[in-house]
C-alpha positions in Angstrom: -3.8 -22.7 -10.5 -1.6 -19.7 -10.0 0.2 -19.5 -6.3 -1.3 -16.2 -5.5 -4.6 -17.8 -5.9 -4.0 -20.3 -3.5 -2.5 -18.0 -0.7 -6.1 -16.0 -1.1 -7.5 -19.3 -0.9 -6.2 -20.6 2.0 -6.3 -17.0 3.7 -10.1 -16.9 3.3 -10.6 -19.9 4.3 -8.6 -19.5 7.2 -10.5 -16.0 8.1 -14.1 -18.1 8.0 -12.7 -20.9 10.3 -10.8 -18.7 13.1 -14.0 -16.5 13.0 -16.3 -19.2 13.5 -14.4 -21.2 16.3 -12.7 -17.7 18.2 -15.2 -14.7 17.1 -15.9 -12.0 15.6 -13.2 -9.9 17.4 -10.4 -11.6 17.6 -8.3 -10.3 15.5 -9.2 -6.8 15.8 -6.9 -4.3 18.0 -6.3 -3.4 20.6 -9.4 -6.1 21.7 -8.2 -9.4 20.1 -11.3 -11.0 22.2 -11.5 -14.5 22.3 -15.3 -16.2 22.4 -14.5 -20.1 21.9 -17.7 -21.7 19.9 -18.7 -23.5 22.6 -22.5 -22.7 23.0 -25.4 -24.9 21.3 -27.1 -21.5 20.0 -23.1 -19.8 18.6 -23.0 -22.9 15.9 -25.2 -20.4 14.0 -21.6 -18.8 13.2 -21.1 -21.1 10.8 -23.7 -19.7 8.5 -23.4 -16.1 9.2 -23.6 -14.0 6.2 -20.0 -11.7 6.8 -18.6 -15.7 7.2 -20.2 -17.3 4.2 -18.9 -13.6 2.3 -15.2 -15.1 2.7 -16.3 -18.6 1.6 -17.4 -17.1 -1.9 -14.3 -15.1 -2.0 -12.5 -18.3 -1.7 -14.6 -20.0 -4.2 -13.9 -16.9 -6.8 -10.4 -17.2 -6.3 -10.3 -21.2 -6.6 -12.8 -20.7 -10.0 -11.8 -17.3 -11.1 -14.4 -16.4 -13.8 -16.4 -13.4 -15.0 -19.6 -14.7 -13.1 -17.6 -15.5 -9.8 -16.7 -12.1 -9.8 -19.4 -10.5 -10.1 -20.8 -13.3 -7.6 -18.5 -12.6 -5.1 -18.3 -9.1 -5.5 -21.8 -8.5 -4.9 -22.1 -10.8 -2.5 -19.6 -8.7 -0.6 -21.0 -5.7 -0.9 -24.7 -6.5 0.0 -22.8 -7.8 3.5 -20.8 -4.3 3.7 -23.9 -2.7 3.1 -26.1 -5.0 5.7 -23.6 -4.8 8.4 -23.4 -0.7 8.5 -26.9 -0.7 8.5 -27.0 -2.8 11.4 -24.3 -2.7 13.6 -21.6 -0.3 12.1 -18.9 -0.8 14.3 -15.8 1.1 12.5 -13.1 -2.2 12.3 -15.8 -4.3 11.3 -16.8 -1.9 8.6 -13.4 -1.8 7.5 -12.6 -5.4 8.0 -15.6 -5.8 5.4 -13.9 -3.0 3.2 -10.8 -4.7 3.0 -12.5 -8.2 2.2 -13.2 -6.6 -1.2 -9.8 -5.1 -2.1 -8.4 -8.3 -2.9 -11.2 -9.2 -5.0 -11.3 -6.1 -7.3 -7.4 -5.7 -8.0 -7.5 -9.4 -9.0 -10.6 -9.1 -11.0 -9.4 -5.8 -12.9 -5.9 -7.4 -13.7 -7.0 -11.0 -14.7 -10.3 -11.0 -16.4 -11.0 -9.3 -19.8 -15.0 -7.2 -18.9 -15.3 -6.9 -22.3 -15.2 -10.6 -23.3 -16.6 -11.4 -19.6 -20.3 -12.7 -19.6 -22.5 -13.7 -16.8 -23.6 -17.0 -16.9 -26.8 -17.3 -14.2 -25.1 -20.1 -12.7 -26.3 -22.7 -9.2 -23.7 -20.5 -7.3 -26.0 -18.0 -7.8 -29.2 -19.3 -7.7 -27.7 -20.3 -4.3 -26.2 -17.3 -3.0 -29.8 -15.7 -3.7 -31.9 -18.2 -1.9 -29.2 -17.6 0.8 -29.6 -14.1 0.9 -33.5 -14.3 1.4 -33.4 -16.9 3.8 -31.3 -14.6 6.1 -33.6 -12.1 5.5 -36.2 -13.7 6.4 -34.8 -15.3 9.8 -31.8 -12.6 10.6 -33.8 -11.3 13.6 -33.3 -15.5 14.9 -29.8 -15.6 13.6 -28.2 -12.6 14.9 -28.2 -11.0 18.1 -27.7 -7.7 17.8 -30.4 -6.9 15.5 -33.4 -6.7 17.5 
């Protein structure tokens, strides 16, 4: 495994665990709001959909195929898409923006798209159920959309 893949690694990674335990806004200026997980009903953090967005970044740069790439790009961009229809806040639109940068530079310098083929894969047969299932219960999972 390259270097540069494991520094995107370990940044996503550390991007899903300091949003889950500190917030959505703590990292954003001139806020840099703290809101400890400390609640019963804020452990649904751990499974919300911008989060689980910067796991499969992290599993496309730890497996970096044509099929994670086109996993995790998608992926990324139905959350971009979900979260300007919904809330639309401008640094969380471009925090969302900037979660696919990394994704698409290393993509269109490391894989060949004209040898690349998806292979419909668990990941994501996964990643789909996933996506319904917030759906279906996002009006439960997230406050702001009413």
């Amino acid at each position: 495994m390259k270097t540069i893949n494991k520094i995107l690694i370990i940044f996503y990674l550390y991007l899903y665990v300091s949003y889950v335990f500190f917030g959505p806004d703590h990292l954003y200026y001139p806020k840099f709001e703290v809101d400890l997980l400390d609640e019963k009903h804020e452990l649904k953090r751990f499974i919300w959909i911008t989060y689980i967005g910067l796991l499969v970044i992290a599993y496309y740069f730890a497996f970096p195929t044509y099929t994670n790439f086109v996993n995790a790009f998608i992926f990324n961009f139905i959350v971009l898409i979900s979260y300007v229809k919904n809330k639309s806040r401008i640094e969380g639109t471009l925090f969302h923006m900037f979660n696919l940068i990394p994704v698409l530079i290393y993509g269109l310098y490391t894989l060949d798209f004209n040898k690349g083929k998806y292979e419909f894969n668990m990941v994501t047969i996964c990643l789909i159920i996933y996506i319904i299932l917030i759906e279906i219960f996002k009006r439960r999972l997230y406050k702001v959309i009413q």
